[in-house]
SESE-640793 format. One record per residue (C-alpha): residue number from 1; x, y, z; residue in one letter. Coordinates in pm, whole numbers, plus 50000, padded with zeros to 5 digits. Example, Ala and Ser with C-alpha at 12.3 -4.5 7.8 and 13.67 -1.06 7.14 Angstrom:
2
[atom 1 [51230 49550 50780] "a"];
[atom 2 [51367 49894 50714] "s"];
// end
This chain:
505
[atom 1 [27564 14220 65115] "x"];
[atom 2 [27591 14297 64741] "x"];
[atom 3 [27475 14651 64626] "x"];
[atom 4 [27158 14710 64486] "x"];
[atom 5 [27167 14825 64134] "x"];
[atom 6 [26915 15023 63980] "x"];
[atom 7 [26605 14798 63831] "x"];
[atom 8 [26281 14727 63710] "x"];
[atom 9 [26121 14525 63917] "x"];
[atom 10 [25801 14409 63694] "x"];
[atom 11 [25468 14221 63933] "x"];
[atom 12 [25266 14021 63670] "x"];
[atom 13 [24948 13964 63867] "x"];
[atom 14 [24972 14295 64001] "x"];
[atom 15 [24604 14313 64099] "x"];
[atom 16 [24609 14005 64297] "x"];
[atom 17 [24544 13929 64672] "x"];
[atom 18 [24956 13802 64666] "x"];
[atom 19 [25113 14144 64562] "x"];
[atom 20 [24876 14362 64835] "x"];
[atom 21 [24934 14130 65150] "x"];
[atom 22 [25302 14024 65095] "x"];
[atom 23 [25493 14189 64729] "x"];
[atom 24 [25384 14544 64822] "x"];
[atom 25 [25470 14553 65192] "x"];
[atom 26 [25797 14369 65157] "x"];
[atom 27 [25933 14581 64858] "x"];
[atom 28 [25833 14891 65053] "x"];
[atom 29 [26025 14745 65396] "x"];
[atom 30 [26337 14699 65158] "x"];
[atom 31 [26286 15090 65038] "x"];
[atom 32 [26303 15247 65352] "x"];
[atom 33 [26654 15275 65313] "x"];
[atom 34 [26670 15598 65091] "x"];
[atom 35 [26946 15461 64865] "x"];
[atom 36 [26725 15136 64777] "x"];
[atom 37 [26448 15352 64711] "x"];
[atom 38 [26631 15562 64400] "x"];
[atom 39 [26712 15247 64252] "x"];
[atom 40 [26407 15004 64294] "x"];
[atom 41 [26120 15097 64120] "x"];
[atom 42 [25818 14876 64071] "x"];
[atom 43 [25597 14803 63733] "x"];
[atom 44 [25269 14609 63827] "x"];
[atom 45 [25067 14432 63491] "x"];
[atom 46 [24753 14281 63497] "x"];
[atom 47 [24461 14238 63229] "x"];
[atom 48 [24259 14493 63452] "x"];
[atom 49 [24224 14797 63288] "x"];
[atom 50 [24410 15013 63596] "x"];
[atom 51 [24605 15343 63568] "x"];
[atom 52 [24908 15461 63740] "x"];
[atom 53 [24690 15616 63994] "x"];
[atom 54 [24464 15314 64094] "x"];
[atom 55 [24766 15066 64089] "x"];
[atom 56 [24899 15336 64391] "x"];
[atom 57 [24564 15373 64564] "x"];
[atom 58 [24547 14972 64620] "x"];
[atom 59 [24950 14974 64731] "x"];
[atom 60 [24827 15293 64999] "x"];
[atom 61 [24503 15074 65081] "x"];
[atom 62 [24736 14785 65155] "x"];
[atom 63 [25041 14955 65353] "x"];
[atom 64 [24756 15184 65520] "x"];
[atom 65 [24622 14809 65652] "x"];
[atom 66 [24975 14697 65781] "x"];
[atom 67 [25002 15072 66036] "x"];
[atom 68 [25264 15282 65771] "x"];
[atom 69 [25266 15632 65774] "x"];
[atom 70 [25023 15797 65508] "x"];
[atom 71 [25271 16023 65431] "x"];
[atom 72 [25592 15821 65379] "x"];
[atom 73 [25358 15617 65202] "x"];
[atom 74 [25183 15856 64965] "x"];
[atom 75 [25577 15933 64852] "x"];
[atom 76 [25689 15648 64789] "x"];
[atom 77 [25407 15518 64556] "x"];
[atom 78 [25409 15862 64379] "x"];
[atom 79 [25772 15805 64307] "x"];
[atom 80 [25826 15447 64265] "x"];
[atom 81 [25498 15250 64134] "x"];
[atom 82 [25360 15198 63829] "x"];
[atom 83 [25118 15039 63608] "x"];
[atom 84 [25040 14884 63242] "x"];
[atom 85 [24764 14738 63139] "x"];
[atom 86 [24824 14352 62957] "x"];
[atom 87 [24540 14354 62749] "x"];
[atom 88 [24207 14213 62787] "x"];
[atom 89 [24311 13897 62717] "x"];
[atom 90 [24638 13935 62907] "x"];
[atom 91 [24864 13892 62565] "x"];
[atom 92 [24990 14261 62502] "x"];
[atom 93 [25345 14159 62554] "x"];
[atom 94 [25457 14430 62288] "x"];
[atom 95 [25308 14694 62478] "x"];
[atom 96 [25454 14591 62840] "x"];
[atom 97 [25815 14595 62639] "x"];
[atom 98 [25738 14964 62522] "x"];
[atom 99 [25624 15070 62881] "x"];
[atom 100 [25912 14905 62991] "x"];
[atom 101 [26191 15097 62766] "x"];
[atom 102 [26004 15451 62792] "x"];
[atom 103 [26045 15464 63193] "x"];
[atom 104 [26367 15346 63176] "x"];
[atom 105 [26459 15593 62945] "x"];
[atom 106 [26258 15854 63159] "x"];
[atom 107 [26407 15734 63502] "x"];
[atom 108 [26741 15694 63387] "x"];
[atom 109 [26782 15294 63447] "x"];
[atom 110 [27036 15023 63326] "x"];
[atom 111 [26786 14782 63147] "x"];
[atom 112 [26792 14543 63490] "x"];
[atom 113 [26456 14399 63538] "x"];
[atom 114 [26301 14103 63727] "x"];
[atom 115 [25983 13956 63651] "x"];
[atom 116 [25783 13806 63900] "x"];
[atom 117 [25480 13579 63825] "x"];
[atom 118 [25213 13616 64093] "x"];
[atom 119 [25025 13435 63886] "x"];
[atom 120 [24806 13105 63879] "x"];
[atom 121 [25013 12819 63785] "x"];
[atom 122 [24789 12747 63461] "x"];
[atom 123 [24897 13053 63322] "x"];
[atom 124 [25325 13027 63405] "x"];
[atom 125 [25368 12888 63054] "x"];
[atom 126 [25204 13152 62853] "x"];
[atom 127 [25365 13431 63059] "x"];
[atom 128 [25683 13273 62983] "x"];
[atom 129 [25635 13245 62668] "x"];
[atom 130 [25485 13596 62580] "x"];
[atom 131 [25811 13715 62760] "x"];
[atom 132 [26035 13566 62552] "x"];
[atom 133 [25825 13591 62187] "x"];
[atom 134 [25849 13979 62304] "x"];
[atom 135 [26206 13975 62357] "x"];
[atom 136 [26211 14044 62727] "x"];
[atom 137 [26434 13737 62821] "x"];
[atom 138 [26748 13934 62723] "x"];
[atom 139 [26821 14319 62800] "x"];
[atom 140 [27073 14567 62836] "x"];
[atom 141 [27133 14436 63194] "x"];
[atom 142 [27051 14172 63342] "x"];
[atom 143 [26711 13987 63343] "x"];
[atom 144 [26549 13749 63640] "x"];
[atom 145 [26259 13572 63648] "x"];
[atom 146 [26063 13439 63955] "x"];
[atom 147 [25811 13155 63949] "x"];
[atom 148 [25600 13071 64280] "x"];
[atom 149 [25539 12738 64342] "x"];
[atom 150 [25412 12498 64274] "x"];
[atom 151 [25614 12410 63976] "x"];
[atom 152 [25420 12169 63800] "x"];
[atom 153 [25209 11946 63969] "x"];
[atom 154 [25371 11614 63905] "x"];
[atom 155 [25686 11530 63730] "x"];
[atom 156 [25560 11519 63399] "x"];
[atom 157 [25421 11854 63388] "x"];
[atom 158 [25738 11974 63575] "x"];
[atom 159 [25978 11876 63324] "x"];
[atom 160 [25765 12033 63053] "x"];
[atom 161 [25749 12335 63256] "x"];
[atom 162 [26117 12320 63311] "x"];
[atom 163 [26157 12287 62887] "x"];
[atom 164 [25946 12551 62836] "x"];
[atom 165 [26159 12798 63057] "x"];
[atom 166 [26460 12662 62939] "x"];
[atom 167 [26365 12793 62579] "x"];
[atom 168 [26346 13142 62689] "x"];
[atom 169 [26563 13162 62999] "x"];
[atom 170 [26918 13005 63123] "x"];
[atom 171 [26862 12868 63424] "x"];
[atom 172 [27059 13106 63612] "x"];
[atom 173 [26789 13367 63534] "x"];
[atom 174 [26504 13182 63717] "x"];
[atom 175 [26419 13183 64048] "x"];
[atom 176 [26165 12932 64167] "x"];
[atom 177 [26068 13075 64490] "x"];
[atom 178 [25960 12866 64819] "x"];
[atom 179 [25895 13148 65065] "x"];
[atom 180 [25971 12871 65345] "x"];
[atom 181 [26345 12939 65261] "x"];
[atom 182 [26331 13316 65351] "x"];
[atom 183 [26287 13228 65752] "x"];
[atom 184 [26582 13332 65912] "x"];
[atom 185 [26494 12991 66114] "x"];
[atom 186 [26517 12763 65790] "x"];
[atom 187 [26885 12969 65697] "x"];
[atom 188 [26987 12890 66061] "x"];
[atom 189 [26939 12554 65992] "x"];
[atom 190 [27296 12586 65815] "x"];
[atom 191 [27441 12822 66031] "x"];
[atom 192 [27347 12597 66338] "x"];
[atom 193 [27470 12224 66158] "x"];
[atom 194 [27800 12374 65984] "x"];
[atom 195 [27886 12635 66250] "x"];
[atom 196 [27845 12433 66565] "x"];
[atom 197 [28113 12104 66579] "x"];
[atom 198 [27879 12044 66884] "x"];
[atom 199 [27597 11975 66694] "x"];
[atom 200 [27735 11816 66387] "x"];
[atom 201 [27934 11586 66524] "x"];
[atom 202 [27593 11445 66639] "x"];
[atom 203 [27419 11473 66338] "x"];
[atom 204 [27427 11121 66210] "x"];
[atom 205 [27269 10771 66273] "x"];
[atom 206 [27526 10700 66565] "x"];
[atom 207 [27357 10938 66730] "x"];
[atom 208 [27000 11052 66635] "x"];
[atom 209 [26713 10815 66670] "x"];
[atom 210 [26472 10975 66426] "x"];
[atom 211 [26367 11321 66266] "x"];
[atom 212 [25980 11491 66279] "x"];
[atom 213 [25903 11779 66075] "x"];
[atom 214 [25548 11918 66116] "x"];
[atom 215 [25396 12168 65946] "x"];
[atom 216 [25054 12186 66086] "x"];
[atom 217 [24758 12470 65997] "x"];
[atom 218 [24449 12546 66211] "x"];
[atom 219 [24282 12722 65945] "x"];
[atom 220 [24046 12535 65658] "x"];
[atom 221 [24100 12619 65277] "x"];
[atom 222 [23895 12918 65308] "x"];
[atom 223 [23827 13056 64980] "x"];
[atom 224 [24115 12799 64786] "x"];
[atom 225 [23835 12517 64746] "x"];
[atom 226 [23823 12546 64396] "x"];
[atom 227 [24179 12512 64348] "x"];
[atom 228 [24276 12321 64643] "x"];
[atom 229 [24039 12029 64553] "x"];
[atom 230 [24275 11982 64250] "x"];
[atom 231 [24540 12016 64430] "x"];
[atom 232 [24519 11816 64771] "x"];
[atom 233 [24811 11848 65048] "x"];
[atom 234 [25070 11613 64932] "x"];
[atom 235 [25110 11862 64618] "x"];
[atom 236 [25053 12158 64811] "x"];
[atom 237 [25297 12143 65079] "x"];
[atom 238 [25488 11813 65140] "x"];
[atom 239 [25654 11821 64780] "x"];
[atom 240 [25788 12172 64832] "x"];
[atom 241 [25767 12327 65202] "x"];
[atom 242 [25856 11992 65397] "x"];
[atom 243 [26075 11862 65193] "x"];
[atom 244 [26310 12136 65148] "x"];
[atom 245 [26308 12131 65496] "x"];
[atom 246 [26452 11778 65480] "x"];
[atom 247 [26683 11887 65233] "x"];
[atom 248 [26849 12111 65448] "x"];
[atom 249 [26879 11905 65764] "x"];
[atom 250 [26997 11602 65588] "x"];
[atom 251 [27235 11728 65359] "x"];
[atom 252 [27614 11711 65351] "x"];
[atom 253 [27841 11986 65449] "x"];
[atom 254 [27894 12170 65105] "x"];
[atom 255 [28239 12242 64969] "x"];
[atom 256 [28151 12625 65017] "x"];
[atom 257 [27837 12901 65079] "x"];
[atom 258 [27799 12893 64696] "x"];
[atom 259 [27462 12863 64563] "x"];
[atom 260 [27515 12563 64327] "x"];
[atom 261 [27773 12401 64627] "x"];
[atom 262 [27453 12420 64849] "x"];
[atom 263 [27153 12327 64604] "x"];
[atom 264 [27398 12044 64507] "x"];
[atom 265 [27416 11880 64824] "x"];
[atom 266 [27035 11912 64828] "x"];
[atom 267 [26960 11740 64527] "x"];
[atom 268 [27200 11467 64656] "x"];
[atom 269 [26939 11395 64956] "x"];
[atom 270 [26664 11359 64725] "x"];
[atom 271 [26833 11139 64485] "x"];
[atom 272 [26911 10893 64837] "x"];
[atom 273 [26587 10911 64963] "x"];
[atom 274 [26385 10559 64867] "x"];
[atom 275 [26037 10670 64741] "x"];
[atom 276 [25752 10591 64996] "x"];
[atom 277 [25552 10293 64981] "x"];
[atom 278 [25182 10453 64956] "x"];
[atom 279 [25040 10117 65164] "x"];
[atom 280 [25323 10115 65415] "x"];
[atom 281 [25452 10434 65421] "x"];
[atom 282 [25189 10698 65374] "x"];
[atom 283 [24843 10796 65539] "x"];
[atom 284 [24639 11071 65442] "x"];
[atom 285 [24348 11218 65576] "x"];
[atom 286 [24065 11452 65522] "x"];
[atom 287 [23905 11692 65767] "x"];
[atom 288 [23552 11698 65887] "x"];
[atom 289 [23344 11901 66082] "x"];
[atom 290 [23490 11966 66419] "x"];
[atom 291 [23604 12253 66683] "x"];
[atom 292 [23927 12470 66644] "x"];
[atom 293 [24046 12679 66909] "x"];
[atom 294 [23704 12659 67068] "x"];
[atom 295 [23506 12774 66769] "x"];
[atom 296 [23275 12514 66534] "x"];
[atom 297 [23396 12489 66202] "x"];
[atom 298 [23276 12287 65913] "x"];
[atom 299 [23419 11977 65711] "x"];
[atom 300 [23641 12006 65422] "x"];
[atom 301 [23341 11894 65202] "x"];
[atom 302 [23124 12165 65349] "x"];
[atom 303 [23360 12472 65218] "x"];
[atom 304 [23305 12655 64952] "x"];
[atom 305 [23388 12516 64572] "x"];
[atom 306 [23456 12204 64726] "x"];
[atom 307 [23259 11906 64562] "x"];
[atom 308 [23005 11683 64822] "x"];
[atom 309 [23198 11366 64707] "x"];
[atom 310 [23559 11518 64713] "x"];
[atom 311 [23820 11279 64816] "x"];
[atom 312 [24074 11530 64832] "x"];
[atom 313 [24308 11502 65103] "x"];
[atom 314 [24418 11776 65360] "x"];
[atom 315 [24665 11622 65568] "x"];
[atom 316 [24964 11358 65461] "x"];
[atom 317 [25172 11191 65687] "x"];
[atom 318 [25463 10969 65581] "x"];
[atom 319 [25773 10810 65712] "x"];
[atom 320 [26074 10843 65396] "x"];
[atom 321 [26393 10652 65437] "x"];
[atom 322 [26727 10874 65360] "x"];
[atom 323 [26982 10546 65235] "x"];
[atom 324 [27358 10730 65248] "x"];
[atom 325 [27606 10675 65469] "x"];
[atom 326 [27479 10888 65738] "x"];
[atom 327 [27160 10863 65780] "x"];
[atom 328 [27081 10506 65708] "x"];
[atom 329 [26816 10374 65932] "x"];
[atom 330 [26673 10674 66070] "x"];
[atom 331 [26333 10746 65941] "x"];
[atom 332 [26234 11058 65849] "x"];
[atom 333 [25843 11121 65955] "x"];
[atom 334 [25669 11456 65772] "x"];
[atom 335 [25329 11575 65845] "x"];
[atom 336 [25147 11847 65751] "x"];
[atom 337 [24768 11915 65756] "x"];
[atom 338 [24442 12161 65749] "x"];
[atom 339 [24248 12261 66057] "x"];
[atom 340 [24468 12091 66311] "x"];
[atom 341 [24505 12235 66648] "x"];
[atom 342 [24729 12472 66582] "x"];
[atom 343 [24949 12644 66394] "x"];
[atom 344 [25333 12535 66426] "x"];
[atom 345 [25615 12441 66188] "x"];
[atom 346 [25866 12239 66341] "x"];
[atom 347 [26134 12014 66305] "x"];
[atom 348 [26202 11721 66610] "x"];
[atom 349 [26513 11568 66641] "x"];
[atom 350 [26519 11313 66872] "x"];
[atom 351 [26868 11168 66939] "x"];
[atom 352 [26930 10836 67094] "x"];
[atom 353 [26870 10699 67437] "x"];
[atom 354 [27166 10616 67693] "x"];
[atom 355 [27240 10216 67600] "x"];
[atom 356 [27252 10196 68006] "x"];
[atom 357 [26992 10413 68219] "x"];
[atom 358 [27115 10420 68628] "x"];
[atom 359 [26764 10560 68698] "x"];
[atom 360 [26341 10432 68656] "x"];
[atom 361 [26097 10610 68487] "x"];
[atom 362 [26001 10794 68847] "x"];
[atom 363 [26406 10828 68961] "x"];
[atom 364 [26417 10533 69154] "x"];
[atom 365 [26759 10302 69156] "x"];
[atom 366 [26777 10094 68820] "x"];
[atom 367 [26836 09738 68916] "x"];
[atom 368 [26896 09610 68601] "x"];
[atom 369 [26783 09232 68681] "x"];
[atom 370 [26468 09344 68809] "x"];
[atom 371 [26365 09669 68652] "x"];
[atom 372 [26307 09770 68258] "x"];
[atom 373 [26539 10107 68230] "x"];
[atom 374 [26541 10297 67984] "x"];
[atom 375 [26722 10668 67980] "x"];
[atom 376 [26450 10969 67837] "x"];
[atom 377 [26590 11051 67525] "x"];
[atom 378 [26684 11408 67427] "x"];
[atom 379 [26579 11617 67162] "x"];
[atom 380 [26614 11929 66994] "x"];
[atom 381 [26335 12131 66890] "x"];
[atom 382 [26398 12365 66604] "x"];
[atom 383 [26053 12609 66570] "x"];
[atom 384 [25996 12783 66196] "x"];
[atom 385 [25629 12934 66356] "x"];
[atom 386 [25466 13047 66530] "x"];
[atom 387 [25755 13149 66780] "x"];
[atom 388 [26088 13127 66543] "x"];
[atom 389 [26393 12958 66757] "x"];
[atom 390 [26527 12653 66932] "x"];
[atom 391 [26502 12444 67208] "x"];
[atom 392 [26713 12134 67410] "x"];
[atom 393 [26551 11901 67608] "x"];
[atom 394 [26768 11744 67840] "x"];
[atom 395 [26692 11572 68198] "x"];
[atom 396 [26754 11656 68555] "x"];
[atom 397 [26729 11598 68896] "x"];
[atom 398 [26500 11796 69062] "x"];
[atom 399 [26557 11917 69420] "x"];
[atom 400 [26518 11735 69709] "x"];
[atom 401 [26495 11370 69713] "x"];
[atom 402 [26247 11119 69829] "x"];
[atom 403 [26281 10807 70056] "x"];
[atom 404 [26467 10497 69977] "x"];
[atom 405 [26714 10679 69807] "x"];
[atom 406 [26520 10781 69468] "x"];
[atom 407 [26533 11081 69320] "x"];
[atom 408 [26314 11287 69046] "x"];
[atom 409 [26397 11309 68743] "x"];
[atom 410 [26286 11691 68517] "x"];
[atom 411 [26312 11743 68182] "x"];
[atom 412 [26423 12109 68126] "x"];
[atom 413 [26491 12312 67863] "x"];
[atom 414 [26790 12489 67716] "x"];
[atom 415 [26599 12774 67501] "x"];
[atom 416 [26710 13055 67243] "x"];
[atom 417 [26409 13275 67082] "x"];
[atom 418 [26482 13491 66786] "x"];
[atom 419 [26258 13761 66889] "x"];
[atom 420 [26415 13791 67211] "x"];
[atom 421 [26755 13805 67089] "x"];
[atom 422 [26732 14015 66772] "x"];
[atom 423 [26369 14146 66772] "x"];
[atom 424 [26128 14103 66536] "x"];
[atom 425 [26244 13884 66282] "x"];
[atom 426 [26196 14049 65864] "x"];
[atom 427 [25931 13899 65689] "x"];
[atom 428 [26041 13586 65419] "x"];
[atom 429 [25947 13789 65128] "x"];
[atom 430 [26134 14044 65206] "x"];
[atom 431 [26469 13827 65237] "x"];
[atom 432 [26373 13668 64911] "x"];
[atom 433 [26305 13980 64731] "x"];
[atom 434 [26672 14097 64820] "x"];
[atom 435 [26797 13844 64689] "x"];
[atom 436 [26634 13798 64349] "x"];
[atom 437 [26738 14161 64313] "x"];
[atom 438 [27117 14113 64408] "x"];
[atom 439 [27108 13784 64231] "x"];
[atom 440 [27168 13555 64487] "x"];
[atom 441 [26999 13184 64438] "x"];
[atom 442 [27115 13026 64732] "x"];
[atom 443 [26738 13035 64857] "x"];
[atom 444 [26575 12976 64525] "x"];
[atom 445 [26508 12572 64422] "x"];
[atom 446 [26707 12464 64088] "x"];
[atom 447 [26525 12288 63782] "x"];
[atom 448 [26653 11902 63902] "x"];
[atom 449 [26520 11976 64295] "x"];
[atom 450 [26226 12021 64113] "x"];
[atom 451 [26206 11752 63918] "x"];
[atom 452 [26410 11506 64191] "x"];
[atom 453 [26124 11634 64444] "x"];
[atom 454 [25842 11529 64213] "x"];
[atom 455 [25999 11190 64177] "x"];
[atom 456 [26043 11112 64507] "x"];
[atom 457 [25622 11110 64569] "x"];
[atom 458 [25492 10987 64208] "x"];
[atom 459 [25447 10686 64398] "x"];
[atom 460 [25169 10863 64655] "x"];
[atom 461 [25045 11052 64361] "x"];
[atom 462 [24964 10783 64137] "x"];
[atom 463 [24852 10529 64392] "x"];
[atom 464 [24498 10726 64448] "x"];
[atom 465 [24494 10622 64805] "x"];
[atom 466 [24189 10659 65042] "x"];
[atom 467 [24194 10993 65284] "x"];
[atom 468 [24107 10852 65612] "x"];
[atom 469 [23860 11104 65804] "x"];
[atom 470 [23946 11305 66096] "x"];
[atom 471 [23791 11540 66292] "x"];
[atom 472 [23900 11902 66269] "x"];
[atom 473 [24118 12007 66583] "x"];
[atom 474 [24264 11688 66610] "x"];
[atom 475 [24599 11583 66483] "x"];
[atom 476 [24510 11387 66222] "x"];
[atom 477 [24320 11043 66145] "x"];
[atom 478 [24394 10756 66359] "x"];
[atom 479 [24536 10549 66106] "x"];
[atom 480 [24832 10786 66156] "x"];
[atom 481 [24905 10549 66457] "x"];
[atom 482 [25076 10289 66223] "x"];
[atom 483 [25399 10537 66165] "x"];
[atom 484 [25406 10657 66467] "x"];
[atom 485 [25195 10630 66746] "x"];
[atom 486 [25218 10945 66929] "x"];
[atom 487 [25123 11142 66662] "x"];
[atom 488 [24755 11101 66622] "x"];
[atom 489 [24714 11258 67003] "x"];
[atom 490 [24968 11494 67053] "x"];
[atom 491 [25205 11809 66909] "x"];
[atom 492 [25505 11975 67033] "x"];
[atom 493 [25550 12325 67050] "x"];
[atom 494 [25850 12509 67205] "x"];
[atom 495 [25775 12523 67581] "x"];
[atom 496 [25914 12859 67687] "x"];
[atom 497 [25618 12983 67462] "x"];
[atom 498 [25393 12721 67468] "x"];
[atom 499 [24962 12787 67554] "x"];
[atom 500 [24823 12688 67850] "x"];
[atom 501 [24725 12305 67817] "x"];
[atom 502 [24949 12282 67508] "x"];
[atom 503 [25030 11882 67488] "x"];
[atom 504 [25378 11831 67590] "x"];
[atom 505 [25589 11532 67504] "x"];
// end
């Protein structure tokens, strides 16, 4: 791992709900190491008029909430946070340069800093822009600066967005951060295709039948109506979180663990992906009032901010066709939708049947002139959340045997959990964070994924296509049953950790 060097690690947005339940704890995780802690020190700007003082208080209030000692805490804000003020009208980008240069003249520091816009998207381009009109694209050191999704909100606005960076910042100082890439589960992906000739020997249309990824959410839009309603799901989380999960289990082996070797193979899936027909291809869906893990909750039209009429959707399900060499023919299903049953992320690989079965759906004898066989096909589970790992489903005989010479057949499981094996697992910011401060991008989505991503579902977003109703703790509207029909009933979830009465398939 490359060394920390001392920095200035600048939170625009400081006041914000982002930097207290995920910026502050994760930067303080990464300085409990003493050495980390001498060279990291954190600037928070907002337009609220805050001192050094109440910028600590809210970091205490925050770590206080997540069980960290009040002294060790107490320490390290006195030490290591503080605050400047943006201005009323959040345009004093003169004054955030001079607060900038007079700590690190008074704590000794390099001229590294890294900007990070917790920020709404509306207001990316002026920040940019104020950073750059002030000077503070260049420095001493180096400079980074990290944009949360989403970028844009279709492709037009995307490539604007991507201009408008690109006149203040070389692309190798931006990092457009997916926090989906900092589970150790998503990185395995790599580890598990490119380090296992086991596994990607198999990885191909020879072998696999089709691919699931589900990213499913119990929880409503709470207190994101106003925003969400302009949003809607497919913009929200299939044109970032899902599909750089495609990305990175269809892509190629790349020529090395280089950052541009990897993102460049990702781009590559994109650009072979057909776009999806929004008739054929696509069904989205909108929530209403219904019961989640045994409680009533209301419709998506009955939450706050959202309009009565709103035709917003909050769930997308589509089937997209990869067309290279490897992977033509195998569709590709993603869903992902609001108050579903529960919560899971999780990628289904479901490889091919036997072309011969020797054994009936209940174990008896196959008799091929008389009897339909088929062989159970097997498939390999591959869990982001709630319970980060893997699992192989393969079948068995079960002991014991039955008359007329059958026998049962069990599926079983070949599991490995994370947690079990390595403990808890570190939070995604706090992987991410690392690396924008040892400048590695590997995890960080270049300008053309951006812009190839937004391409692939102009398509969906220009069609304006009805959201089908479903009712909330269900898995989606029934229409769903025209890509595939097992969805609109059922979910997986990895079965050493599975609830009671959790739907198995």
């Amino acid at each position: 791992m490359p060394d920390i060097q001392p920095h200035l690690f600048v939170i625009f947005g400081a006041t914000g709900d982002l930097t207290k339940r995920k910026l502050i704890p994760a930067l303080y995780h990464l300085m409990q190491d003493e050495d980390v802690a001498q060279h990291c020190y954190v600037l928070g700007t907002a337009r609220s008029n805050w001192s050094d003082e109440r910028f600590r208080e809210a970091a205490r209030d925050a770590l206080r909430e997540k069980g960290h000692s009040e002294e060790a805490v107490s320490e390290w804000c006195a030490r290591n946070l503080f605050y400047q003020c943006l201005g009323a009208e959040g345009d004093d980008y003169g004054g955030l340069r001079d607060r900038i240069e007079q700590l690190e003249r008074h704590l000794d520091l390099p001229g590294n800093r890294a900007f990070y816009l917790s920020l709404p998207p509306r207001i990316y381009g002026p920040a940019i822009e104020g950073l750059g009109n002030a000077g503070l694209n260049t420095s001493p050191g180096w400079t980074r600066i990290v944009v949360e999704k989403p970028f844009g909100d279709d492709l037009d606005s995307a490539q604007a967005l991507n201009e408008q960076v690109h006149t203040h910042f070389d692309e190798d100082q931006v990092y457009r951060i997916d926090h989906y890439l900092g589970k150790e589960t998503v990185q395995n992906l790599m580890a598990f295709r490119f380090g296992n000739a086991l596994f990607e020997s198999l990885w191909n249309r020879e072998h696999i039948d089709r691919v699931e990824i589900t990213v499913s959410e119990s929880l409503g839009v709470g207190g994101r109506g106003g925003y969400y309603d302009q949003s809607g799901h497919v913009r929200d989380m299939v044109q970032n979180h899902l599909t750089q999960l495609l990305t990175l289990v269809a892509m190629e082996p790349p020529a090395s663990m280089d950052a541009d070797a990897i993102r460049d193979e990702k781009v590559k899936v994109l650009r072979a992906t057909r776009q999806p027909d929004p008739e054929t291809d696509v069904v989205l869906g909108q929530y209403e009032a219904g019961t989640v893990n045994g409680e009533p909750v209301p419709g998506y039209r009955g939450e706050p901010d959202v309009p009565e009429d709103s035709g917003t959707e909050t769930f997308a399900a589509l089937r997209l066709d990869v067309a290279n060499w490897r992977w033509q023919g195998v569709p590709f299903f993603l869903r992902a939708g609001k108050r579903l049953p529960r919560k899971l992320t999780q990628i289904a690989v479901r490889f091919q049947s036997a072309p011969v079965s020797l054994f009936q759906a209940d174990g008896a004898p196959c008799v091929p002139q008389t009897a339909n066989c088929e062989a159970p096909p097997n498939e390999l589970l591959i869990t982001l959340q709630p319970d980060e790992g893997f699992d192989l489903r393969f079948e068995v005989k079960a002991p014991g045997s039955s008359e007329n010479g059958t026998m049962t057949l069990e599926t079983q499981h070949l599991s490995f959990s994370y947690e079990d094996a390595f403990g808890p697992v570190p939070d995604a910011y706090e992987t991410l964070l690392r690396d924008i401060i040892v400048g590695d991008p590997t995890l960080f989505v270049r300008g053309d994924e951006v812009e190839a991503s937004w391409q692939l579902y102009a398509p969906i977003l220009e069609a304006d296509a009805p959201a089908h109703a479903y009712e909330a703790g269900t898995w989606g509207p029934d229409a769903v049953d025209r890509l595939l029909p097992s969805w609109s009933s059922t979910g997986r979830v990895r079965p050493a950790r599975a609830s009671a009465g959790a739907d198995m398939q």
